[in-house]
Short mmCIF file of the C-alpha atoms (twelve columns), coordinates in Angstrom:
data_MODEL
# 
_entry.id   MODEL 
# 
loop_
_atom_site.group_PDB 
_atom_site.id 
_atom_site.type_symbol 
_atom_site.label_atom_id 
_atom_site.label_alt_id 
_atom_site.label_comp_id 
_atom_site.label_asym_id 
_atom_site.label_seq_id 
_atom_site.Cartn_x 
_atom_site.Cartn_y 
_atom_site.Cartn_z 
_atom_site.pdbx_PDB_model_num 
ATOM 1  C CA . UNK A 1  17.688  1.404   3.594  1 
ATOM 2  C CA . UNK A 2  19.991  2.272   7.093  1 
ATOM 3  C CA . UNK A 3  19.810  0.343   9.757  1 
ATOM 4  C CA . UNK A 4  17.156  1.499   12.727 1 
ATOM 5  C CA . UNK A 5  17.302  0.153   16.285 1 
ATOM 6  C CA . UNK A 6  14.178  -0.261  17.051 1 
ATOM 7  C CA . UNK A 7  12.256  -2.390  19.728 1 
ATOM 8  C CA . UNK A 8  9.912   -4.818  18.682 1 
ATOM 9  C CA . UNK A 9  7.101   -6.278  20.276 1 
ATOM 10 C CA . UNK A 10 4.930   -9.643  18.957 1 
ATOM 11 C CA . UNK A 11 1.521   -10.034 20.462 1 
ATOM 12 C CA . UNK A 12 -0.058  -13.787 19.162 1 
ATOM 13 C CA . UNK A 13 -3.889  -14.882 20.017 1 
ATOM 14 C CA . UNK A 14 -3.698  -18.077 21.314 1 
ATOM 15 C CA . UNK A 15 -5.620  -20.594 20.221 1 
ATOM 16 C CA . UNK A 16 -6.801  -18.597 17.366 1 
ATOM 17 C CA . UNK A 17 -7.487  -21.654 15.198 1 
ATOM 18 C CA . UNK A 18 -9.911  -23.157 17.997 1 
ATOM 19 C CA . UNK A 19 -11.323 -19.458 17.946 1 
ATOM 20 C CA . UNK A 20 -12.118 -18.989 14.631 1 
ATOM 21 C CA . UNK A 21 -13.981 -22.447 14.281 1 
ATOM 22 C CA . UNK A 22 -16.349 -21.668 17.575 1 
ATOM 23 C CA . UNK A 23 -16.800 -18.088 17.070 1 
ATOM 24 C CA . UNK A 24 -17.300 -18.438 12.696 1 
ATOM 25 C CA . UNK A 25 -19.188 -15.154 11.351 1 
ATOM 26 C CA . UNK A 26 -17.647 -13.107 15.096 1 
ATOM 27 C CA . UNK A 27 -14.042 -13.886 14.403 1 
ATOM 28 C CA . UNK A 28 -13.644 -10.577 12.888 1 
ATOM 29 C CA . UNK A 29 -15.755 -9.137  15.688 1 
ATOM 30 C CA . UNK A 30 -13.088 -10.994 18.204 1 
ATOM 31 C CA . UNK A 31 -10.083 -9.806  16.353 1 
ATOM 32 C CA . UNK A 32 -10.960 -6.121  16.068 1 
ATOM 33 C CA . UNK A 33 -11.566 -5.916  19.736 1 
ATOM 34 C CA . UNK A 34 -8.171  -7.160  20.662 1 
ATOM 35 C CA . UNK A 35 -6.461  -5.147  17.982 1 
ATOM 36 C CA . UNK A 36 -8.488  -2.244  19.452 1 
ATOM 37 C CA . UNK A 37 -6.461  -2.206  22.631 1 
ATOM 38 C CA . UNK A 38 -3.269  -3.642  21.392 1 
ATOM 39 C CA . UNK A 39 -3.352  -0.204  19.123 1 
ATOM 40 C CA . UNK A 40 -4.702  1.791   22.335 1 
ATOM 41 C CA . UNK A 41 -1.703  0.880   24.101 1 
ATOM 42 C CA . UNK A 42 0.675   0.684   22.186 1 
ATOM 43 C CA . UNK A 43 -0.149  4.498   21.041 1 
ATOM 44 C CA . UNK A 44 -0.370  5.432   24.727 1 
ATOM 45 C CA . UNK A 45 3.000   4.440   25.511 1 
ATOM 46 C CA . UNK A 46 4.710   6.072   22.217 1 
ATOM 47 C CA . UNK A 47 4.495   3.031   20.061 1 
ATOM 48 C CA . UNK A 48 3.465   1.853   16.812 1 
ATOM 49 C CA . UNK A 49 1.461   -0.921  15.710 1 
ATOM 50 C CA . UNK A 50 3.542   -1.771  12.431 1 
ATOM 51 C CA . UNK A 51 1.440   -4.950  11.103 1 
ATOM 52 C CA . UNK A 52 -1.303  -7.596  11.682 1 
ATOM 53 C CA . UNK A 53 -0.998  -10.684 10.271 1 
ATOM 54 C CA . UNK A 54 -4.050  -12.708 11.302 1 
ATOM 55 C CA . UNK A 55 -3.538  -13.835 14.738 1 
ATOM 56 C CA . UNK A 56 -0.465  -11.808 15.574 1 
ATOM 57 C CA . UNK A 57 0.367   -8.463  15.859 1 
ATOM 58 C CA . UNK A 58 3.657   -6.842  15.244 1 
ATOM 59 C CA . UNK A 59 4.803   -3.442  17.740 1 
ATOM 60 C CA . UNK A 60 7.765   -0.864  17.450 1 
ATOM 61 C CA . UNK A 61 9.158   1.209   19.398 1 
ATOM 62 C CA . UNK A 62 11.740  3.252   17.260 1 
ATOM 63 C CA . UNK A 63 15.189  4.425   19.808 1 
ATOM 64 C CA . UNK A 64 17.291  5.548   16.523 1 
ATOM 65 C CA . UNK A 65 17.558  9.093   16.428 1 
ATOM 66 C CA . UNK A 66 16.664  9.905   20.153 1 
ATOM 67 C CA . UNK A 67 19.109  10.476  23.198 1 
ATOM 68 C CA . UNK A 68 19.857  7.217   25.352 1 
ATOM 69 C CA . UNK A 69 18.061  8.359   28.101 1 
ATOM 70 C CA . UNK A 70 14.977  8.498   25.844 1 
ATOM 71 C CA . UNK A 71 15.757  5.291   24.559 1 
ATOM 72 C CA . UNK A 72 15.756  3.773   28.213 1 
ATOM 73 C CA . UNK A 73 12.401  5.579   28.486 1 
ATOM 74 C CA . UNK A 74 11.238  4.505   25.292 1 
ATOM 75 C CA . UNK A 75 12.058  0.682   26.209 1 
ATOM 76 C CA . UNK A 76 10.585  0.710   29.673 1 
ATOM 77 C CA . UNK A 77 7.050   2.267   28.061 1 
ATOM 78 C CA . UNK A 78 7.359   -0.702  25.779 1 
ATOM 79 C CA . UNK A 79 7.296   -3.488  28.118 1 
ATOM 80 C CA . UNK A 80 4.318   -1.366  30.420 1 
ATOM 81 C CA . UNK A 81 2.160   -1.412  27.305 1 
ATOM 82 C CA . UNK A 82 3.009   -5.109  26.771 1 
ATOM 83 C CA . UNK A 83 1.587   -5.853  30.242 1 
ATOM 84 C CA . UNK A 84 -1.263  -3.483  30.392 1 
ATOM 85 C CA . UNK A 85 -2.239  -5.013  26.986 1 
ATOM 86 C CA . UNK A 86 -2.444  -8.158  28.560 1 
ATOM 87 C CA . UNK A 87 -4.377  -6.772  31.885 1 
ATOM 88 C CA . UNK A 88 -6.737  -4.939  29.322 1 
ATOM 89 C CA . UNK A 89 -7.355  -8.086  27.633 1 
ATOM 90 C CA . UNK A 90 -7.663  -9.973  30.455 1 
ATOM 91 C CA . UNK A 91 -10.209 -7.725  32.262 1 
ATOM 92 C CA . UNK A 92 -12.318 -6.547  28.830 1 
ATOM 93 C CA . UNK A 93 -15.876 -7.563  29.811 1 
ATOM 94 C CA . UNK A 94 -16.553 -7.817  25.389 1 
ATOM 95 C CA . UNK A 95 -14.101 -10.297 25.095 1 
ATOM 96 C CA . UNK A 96 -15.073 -12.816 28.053 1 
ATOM 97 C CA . UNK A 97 -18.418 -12.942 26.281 1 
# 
């Protein structure tokens, strides 16, 4: 392996312990939603969602290999798709339900 620069991004679900007891069979339900617009936006803004592990979701934004204006680019789309996941999340009408 090389070394990458890379940006990373961690998205948790809080509470997820509390979540999983109330919500039982729908946890799954619950989970897929959110990881439905974590992977939305992180794809819109050039991203990739590298790994789920339960209640957290790892994001990467990969600079090695493109100009450093690109990479400024690159990093500024990462933290707008960090806040619109949270707006999206927020605002989702399935997941206030």
């Amino acid at each position: 392996g090389g070394r990458v620069d890379a940006i990373f991004g961690f998205c948790d679900i809080m509470h997820f312990t509390d979540t999983t007891e109330v919500l039982q069979d729908e946890v799954m339900v619950f989970v897929n939603r959110i990881a439905h617009i974590v992977h939305t936006c992180v794809k819109e803004f050039f991203g990739n969602p590298n790994k789920n592990m339960g209640s957290a979701f790892l994001l990467v934004w990969r600079l090695s290999g493109h100009p450093a204006k690109k990479q400024q680019k690159l990093a500024d789309m990462a933290l707008i798709a960090l806040i619109k996941i949270v707006a999206q999340i927020a605002i989702s009408p399935t997941l206030s339900s």
